[in-house]
C-alpha positions in Angstrom: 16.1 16.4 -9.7 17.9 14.0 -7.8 15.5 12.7 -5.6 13.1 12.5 -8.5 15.5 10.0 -10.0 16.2 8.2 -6.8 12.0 7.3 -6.8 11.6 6.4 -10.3 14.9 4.0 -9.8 13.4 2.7 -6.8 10.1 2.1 -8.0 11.9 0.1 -11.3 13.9 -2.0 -8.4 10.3 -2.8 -6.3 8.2 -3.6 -9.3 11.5 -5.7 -10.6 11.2 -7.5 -7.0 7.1 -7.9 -7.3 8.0 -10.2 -11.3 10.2 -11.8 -8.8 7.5 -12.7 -6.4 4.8 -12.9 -9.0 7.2 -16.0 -10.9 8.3 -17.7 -7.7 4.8 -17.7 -6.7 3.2 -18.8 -10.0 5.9 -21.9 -10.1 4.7 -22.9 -5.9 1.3 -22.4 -7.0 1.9 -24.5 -10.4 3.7 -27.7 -8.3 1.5 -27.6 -5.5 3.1 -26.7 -2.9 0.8 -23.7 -2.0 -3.2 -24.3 -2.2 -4.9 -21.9 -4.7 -8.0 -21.9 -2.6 -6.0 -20.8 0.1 -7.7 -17.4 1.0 -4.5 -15.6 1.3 -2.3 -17.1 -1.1 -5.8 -16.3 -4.0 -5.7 -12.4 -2.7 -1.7 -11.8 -3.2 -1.6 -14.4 -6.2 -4.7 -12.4 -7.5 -3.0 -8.8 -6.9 0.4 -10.2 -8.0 -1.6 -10.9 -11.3 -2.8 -7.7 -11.6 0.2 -5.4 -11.0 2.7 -7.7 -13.6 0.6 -8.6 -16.4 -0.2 -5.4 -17.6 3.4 -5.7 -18.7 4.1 -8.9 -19.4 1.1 -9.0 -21.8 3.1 -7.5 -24.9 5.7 -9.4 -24.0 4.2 -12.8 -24.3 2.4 -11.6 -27.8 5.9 -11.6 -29.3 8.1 -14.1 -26.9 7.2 -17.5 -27.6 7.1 -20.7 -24.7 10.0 -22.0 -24.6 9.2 -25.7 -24.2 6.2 -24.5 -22.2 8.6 -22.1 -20.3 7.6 -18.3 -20.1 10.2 -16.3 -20.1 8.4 -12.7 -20.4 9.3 -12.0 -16.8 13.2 -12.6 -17.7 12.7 -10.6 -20.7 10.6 -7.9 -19.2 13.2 -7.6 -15.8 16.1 -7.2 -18.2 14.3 -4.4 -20.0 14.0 -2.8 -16.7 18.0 -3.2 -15.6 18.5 -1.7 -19.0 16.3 1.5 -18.3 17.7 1.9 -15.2 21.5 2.1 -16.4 19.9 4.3 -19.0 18.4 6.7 -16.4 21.4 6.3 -14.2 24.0 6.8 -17.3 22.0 10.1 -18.9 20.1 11.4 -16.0 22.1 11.0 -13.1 
């Protein structure tokens, strides 16, 4: 049971890291420093996309911009700290 706990708390940490990624990303890609029609930089930005929006989706339906700022990945990483300390409280 333990090492069933262990993967589903590392798997919350590594998709916690890919919202990192996919935000820093979005604001490089947003300022231009990185070139959208970059070959590389459209493939991750594109699979980035795919893996975190999924989630983020509901999110944004009931967090409003914040002076254009979206803060769904804040909202949606603190969800995930929370359900950790949950699993790690009560399961572990």
């Amino acid at each position: 049971m333990n090492s069933l706990i262990s993967l589903i708390l590392t798997v919350i940490n590594l998709y916690i890291w890919i919202l990192i990624a996919s935000a820093i990303l979005s604001w490089l890609l947003a300022f231009n420093v990185l070139n959208a029609h970059n070959r590389v930089v459209y493939t991750v930005s594109e699979f980035l996309y795919r893996i975190t929006e999924p989630a983020l989706r509901p999110i944004r339906r009931i967090v409003p911009l914040l002076g254009g700022v979206d803060i769904s990945p804040v909202v949606l990483i603190l969800l995930l700290i929370f359900a950790q300390n949950l699993i790690i409280e009560y399961l572990a």
